[in-house]
C-alpha positions in Angstrom: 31.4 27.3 15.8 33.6 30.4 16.9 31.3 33.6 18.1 33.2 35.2 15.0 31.7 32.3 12.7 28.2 33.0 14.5 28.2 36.7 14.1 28.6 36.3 10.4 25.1 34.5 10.5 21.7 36.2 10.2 19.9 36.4 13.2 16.9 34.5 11.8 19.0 31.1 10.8 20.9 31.4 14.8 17.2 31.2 16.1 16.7 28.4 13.8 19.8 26.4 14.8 19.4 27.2 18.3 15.5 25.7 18.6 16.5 22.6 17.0 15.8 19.9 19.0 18.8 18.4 20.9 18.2 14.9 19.3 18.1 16.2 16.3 21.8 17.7 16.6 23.7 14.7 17.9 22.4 12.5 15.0 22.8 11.6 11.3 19.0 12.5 10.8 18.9 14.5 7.9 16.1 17.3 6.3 13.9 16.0 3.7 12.3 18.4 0.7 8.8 18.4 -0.2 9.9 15.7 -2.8 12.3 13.5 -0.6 9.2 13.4 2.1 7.2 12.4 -1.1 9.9 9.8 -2.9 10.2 8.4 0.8 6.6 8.0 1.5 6.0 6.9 -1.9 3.1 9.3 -3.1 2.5 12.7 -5.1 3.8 15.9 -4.3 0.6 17.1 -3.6 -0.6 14.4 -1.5 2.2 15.6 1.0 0.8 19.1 1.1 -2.8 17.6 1.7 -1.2 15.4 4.3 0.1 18.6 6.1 -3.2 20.4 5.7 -4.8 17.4 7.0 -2.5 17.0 9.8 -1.4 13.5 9.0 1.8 14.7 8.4 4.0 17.2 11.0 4.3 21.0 9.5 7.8 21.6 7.6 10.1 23.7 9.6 11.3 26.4 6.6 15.0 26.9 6.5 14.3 30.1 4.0 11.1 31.9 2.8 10.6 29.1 0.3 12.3 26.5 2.0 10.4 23.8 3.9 11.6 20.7 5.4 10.7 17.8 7.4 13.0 16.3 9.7 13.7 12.2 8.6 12.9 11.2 11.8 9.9 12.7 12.5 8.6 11.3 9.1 10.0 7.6 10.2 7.6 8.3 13.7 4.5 9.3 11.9 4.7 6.0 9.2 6.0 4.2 12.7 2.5 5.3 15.1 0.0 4.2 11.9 -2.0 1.7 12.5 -1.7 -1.4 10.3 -4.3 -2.8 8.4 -4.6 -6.3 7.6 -5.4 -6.7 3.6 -8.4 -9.0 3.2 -8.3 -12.8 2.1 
């Protein structure tokens, strides 16, 4: 990006860019909406926000006032640390 290109951009969305985490810029991890996170997790919209209130699931980073997201890979971590339970014979 040119300084030009990053002048044109509101100071709140540099900040943003600029405090993303380095892993997070050099790979094809992607942002997820409140219905990817729920679609990949396979349960209810409102189970995610629960999930978030409940800290079970990492806070969304908003990308506008309205506009939260969760970071693939932080999602794949979380699912990755549970423990697993063994289903009863």
């Amino acid at each position: 990006m040119t300084a030009a290109e990053g002048a044109a951009l509101p100071g709140a969305l540099i900040a943003a860019v600029a405090s993303c985490d380095v892993l997070h810029a050099q790979s094809t991890d992607r942002l997820l909406t409140p219905g990817g996170v729920a679609e990949t997790l396979n349960i209810g919209l409102s189970t995610v926000w629960w999930m978030c209130r409940e800290g079970r699931l990492p806070p969304p980073i908003y990308i506008g006032p309205k506009s939260p997201r969760w970071w693939f890979s932080e999602l794949h971590a979380v699912v990755a640390a549970c423990p697993r339970s063994v289903s009863p014979k």
